[in-house]
C-alpha positions as CSV (number, residue, x, y, z in Angstrom):
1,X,-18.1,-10.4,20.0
2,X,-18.7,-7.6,22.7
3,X,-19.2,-8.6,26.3
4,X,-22.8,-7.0,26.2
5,X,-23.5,-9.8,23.3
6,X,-21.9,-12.2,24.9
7,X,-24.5,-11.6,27.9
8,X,-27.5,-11.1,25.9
9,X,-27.1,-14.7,24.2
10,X,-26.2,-16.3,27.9
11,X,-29.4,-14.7,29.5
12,X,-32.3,-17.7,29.8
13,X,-35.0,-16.0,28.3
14,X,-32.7,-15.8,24.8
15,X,-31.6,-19.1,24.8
16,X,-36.2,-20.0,24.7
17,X,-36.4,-17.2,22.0
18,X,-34.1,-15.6,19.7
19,X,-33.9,-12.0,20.5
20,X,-34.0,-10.6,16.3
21,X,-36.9,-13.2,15.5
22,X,-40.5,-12.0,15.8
23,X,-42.0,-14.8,17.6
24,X,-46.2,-14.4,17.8
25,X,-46.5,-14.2,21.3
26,X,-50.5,-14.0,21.3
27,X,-50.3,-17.6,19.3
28,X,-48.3,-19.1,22.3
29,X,-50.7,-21.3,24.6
30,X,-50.3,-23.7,27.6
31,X,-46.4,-24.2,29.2
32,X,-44.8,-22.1,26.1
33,X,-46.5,-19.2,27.3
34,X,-46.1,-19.6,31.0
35,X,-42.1,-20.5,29.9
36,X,-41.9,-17.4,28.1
37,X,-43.6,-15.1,31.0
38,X,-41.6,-16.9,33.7
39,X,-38.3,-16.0,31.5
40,X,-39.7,-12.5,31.1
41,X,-40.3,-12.2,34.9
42,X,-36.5,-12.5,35.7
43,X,-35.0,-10.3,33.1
44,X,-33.8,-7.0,34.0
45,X,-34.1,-4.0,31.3
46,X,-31.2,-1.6,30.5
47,X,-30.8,1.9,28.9
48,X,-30.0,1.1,25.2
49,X,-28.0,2.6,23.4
50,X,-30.0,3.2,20.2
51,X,-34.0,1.9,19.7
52,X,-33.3,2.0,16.0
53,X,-35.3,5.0,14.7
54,X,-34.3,6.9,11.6
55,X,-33.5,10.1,11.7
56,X,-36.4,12.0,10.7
57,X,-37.7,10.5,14.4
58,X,-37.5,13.3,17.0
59,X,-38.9,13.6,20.1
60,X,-38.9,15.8,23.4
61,X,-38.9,14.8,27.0
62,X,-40.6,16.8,30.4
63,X,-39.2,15.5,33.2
64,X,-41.5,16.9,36.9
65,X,-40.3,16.5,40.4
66,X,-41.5,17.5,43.5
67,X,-39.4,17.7,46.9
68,X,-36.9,19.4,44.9
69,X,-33.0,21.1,46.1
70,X,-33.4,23.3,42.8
71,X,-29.5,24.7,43.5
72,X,-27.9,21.6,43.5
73,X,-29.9,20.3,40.8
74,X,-29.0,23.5,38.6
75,X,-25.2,23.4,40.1
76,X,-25.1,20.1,38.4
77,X,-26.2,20.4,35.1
78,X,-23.9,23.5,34.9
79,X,-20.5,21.2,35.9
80,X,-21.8,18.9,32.9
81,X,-22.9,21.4,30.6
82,X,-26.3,20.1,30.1
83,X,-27.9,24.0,31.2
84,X,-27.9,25.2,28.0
85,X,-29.8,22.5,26.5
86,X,-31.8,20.8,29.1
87,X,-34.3,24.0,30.7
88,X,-35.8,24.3,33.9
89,X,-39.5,25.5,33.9
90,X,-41.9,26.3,36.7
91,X,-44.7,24.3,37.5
92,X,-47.2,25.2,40.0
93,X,-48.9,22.1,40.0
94,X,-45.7,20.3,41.6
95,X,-45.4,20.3,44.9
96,X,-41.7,21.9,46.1
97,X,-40.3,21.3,42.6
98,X,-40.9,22.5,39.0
99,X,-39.5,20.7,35.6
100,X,-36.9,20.0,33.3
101,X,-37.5,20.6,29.1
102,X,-35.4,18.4,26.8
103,X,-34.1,19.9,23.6
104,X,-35.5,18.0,20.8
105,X,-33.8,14.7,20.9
106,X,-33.1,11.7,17.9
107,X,-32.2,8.6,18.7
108,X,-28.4,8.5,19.4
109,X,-26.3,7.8,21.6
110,X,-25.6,10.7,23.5
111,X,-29.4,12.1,23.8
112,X,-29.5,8.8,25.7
113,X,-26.9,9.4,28.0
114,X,-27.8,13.1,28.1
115,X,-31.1,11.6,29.8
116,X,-29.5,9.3,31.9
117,X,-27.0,11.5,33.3
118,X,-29.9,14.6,34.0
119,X,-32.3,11.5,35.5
120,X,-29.5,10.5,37.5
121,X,-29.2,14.2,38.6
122,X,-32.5,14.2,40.0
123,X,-32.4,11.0,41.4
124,X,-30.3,12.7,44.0
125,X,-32.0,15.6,44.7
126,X,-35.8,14.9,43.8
127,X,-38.4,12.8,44.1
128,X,-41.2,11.4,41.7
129,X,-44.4,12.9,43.6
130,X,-48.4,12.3,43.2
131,X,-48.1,15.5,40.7
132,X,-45.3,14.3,38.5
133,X,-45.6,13.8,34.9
134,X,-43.3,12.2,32.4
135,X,-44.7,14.2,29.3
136,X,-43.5,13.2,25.9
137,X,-43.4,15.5,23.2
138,X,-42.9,13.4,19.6
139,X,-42.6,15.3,16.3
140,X,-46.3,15.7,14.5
141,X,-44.3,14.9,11.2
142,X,-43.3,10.6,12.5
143,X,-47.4,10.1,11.8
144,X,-46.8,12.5,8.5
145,X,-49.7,14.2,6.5
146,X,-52.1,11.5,4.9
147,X,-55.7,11.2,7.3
148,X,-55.5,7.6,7.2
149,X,-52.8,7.5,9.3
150,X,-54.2,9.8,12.0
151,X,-57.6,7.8,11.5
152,X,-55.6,4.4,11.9
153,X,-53.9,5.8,15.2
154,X,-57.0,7.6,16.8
155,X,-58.6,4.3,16.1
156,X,-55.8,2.0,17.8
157,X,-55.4,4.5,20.7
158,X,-59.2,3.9,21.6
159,X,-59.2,0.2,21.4
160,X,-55.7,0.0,23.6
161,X,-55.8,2.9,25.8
162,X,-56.2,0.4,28.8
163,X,-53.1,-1.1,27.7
164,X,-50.7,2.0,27.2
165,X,-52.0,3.2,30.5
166,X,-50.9,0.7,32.4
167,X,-47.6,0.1,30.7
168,X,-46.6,3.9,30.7
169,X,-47.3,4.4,34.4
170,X,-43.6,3.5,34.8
171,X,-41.4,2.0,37.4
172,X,-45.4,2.4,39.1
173,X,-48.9,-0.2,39.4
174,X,-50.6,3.0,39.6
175,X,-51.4,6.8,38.0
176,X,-50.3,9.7,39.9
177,X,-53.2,11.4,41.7
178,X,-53.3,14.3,39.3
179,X,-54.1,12.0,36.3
180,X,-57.5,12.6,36.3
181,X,-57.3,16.1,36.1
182,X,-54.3,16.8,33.6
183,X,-54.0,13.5,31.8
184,X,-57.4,12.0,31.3
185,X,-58.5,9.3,29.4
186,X,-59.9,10.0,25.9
187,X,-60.6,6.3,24.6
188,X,-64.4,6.8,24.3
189,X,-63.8,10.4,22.8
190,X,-61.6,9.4,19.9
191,X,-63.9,6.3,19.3
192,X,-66.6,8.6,18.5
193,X,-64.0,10.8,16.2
194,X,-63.4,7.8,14.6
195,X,-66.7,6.7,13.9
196,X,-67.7,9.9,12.8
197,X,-65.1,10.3,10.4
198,X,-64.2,6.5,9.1
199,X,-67.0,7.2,6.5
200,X,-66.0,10.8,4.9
201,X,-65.3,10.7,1.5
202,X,-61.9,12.7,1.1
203,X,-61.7,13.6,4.7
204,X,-58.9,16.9,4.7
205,X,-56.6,16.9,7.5
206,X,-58.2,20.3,8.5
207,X,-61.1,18.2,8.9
208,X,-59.6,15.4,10.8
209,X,-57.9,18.4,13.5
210,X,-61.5,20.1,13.8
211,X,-63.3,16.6,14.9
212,X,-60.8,15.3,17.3
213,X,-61.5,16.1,21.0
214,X,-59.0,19.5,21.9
215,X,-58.7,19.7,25.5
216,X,-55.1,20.4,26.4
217,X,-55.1,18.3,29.9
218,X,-56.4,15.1,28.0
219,X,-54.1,11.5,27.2
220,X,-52.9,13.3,24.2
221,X,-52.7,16.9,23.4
222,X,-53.3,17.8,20.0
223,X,-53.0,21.6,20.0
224,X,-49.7,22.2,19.3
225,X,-50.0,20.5,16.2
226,X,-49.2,23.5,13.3
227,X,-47.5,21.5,10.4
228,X,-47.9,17.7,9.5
229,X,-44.6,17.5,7.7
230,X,-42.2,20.0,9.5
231,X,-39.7,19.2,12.2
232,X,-40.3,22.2,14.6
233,X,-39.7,22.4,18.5
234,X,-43.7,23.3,18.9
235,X,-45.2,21.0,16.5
236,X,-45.7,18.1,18.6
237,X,-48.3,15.0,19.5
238,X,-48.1,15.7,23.1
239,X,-48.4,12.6,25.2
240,X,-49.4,13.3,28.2
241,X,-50.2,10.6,30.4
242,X,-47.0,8.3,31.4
243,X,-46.1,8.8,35.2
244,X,-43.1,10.5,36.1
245,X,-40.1,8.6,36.8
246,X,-36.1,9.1,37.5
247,X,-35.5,5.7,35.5
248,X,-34.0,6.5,31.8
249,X,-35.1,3.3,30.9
250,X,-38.7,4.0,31.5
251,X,-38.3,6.9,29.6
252,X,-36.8,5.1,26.9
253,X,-39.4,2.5,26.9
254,X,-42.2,5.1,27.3
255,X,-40.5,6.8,23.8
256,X,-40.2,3.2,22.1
257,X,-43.6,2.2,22.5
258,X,-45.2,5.9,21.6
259,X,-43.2,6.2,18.4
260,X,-44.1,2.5,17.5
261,X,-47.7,3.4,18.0
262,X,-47.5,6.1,15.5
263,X,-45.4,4.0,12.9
264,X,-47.3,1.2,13.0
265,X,-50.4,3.5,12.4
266,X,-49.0,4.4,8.8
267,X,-47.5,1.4,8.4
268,X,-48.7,-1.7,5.6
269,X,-48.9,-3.9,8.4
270,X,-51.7,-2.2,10.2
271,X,-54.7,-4.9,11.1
272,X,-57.9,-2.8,11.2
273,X,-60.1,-6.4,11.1
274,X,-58.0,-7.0,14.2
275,X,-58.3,-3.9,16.1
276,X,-62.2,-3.9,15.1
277,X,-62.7,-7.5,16.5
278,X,-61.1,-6.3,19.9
279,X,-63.2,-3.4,19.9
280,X,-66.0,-6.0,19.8
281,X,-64.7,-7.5,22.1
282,X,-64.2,-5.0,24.7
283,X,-67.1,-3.1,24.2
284,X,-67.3,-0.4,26.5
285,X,-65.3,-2.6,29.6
286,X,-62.1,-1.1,30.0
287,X,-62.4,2.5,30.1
288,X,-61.3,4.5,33.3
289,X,-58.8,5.2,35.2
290,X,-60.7,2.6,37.7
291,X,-59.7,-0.4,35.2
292,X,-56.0,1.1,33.9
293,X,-54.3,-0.7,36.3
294,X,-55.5,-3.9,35.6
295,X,-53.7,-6.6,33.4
296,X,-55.4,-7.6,30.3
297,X,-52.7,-10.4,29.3
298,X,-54.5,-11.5,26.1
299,X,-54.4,-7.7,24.9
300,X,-51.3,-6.9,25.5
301,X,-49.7,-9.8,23.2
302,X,-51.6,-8.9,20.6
303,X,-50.9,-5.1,20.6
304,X,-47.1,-6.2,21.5
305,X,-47.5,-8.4,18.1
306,X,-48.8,-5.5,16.2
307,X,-46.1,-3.1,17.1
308,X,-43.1,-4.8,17.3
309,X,-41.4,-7.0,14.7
310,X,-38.7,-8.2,16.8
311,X,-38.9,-10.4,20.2
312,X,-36.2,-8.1,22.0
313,X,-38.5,-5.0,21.6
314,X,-41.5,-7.5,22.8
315,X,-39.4,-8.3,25.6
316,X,-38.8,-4.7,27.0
317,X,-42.8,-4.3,26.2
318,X,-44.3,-6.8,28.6
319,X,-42.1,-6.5,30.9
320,X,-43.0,-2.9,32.2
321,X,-45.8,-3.6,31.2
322,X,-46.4,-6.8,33.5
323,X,-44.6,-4.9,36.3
324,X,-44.4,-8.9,38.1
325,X,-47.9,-9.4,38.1
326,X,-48.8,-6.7,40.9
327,X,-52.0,-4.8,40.9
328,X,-52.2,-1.9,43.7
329,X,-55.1,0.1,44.4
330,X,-53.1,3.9,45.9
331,X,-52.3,5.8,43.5
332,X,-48.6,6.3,42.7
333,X,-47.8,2.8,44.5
334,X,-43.9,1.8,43.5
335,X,-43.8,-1.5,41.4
336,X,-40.8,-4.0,41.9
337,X,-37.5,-2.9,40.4
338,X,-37.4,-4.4,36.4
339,X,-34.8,-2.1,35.3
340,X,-30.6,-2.5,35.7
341,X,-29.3,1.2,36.2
């Protein structure tokens, strides 16, 4: 057995649960759950080497800094020969600093460590800023052609966008301060989308793409969407709102749990009854940037449930997202440190 086994079945928290079983956290009550939170609070993530996508799965990475030594960074990149795929881009929203462009990326091994090695890169000679974005680019053809699945996502999106929030603001308790103007929420919009189109007999996908809100500096940015099948550098699902961070394991996370979202959403296992009685439940409570960075533990288990089948996964879910407990109120405030580099 490989050492990295080896510690993976010492660790505490996998000796209370069995990492390949899919335990159903949101069942747990009482001391189980407050055992399996407690485990969950003193285990430490680290960059995997594969999430386990097939490989149709692709994806794209945009990595902003601020405070940046651009010749050093560039220097760099040229001694490991990541220039040619890994592009520099101007941004004048960023303060001293501009961006780095992935090539499209699959899940293997060395995409990962192409994005650790570029993240550690930066770690050195950049900083995450109140402008930085971690904008994730995943291929429009994961989510695939038939409207159901688009209706099943825009639909889940709404109902858990205080969730995602929270989880994808990082190695952070808090949004960046440009959130609100180039990564704002869109629950409320794509709940109306939804309702207006969950009754359209033979909805067209043409049909779906003209009712969905459009605006390029929302959550998600739909407008580079040109083929629903295709694998093509442009045609993307734009995810706009995670923080920026210099932790590959963040940005691992932040790619595990947006792909998941879109294969659970054409996937047999998709509970609308239970996404509908949350909506109930919720109402109209949780929507803002105001109530992001609050923890909504109940919530969380059950979308953790719903997306993963696998307590590992679950793991690496709830704890960024749980980020110890700690709720801040300044935007951009650093959570404790959850990750092993």
């Amino acid at each position: 057995m490989k050492a990295k086994e080896k510690t993976l079945i010492d660790d505490p928290l996998f000796h209370y649960i069995k990492p390949t079983n899919n335990d159903q956290f949101s069942e747990m009550k009482g001391i189980d759950l407050q055992d399996l939170l407690y485990y969950i609070e003193n285990y430490y993530l680290e960059l995997r080497s594969q999430l386990g996508f097939d490989d149709t799965i692709t994806f794209g990475t945009e990595l902003e800094f601020e405070e940046a030594m651009r010749d050093r960074i560039e220097k760099q990149t040229r001694q490991l020969l990541l220039h040619r795929r890994w592009q520099p881009k101007h941004d004048r929203t960023l303060k001293n600093g501009f961006e780095i462009a992935s090539p499209i990326l699959k899940d293997t091994k060395k995409d990962w460590n192409e994005l650790k090695l570029i993240c550690a890169i930066l770690e050195k000679n950049a900083i995450i800023g109140e402008h930085s974005g971690g904008h994730i680019h995943i291929g429009t053809q994961v989510l695939g052609e038939k409207t159901e699945s688009w209706i099943n996502f825009i639909k889940l999106w709404s109902v858990y966008e205080n969730i995602i929030y929270r989880f994808v603001y990082g190695d952070f308790l808090t949004p960046r301060t440009s959130m609100s103007h180039y990564a704002v929420p869109i629950a409320q919009q794509l709940w109306k989308s939804y309702q207006s189109m969950r009754s359209v007999h033979d909805l067209s996908m043409n049909d779906f793409i003209h009712t969905i809100p459009h605006a390029r500096n929302q959550a998600i940015n739909f407008n580079n969407i040109s083929d629903f099948t295709i694998t093509e550098s442009e045609n993307t699902i734009e995810f706009r709102c995670p923080n920026g961070s210099l932790d590959p394991v963040v940005w691992q996370n932040n790619v595990n749990l947006l792909v998941n979202i879109l294969l659970y959403s054409k996937s047999d296992r998709y509970n609308d009854d239970l996404i509908t009685e949350r909506r109930n439940i919720n109402q109209d409570k949780y929507y803002g940037l105001e109530w992001y960075g609050e923890i909504y533990l109940q919530q969380a288990l059950e979308l953790c449930d719903m997306l993963f089948t696998n307590n590992f996964d679950k793991v690496y879910f709830l704890r960024q997202y749980l980020k110890s407990f700690q709720i801040a109120n300044q935007p951009l405030s650093k959570t404790k440190t959850f990750t092993k580099k």
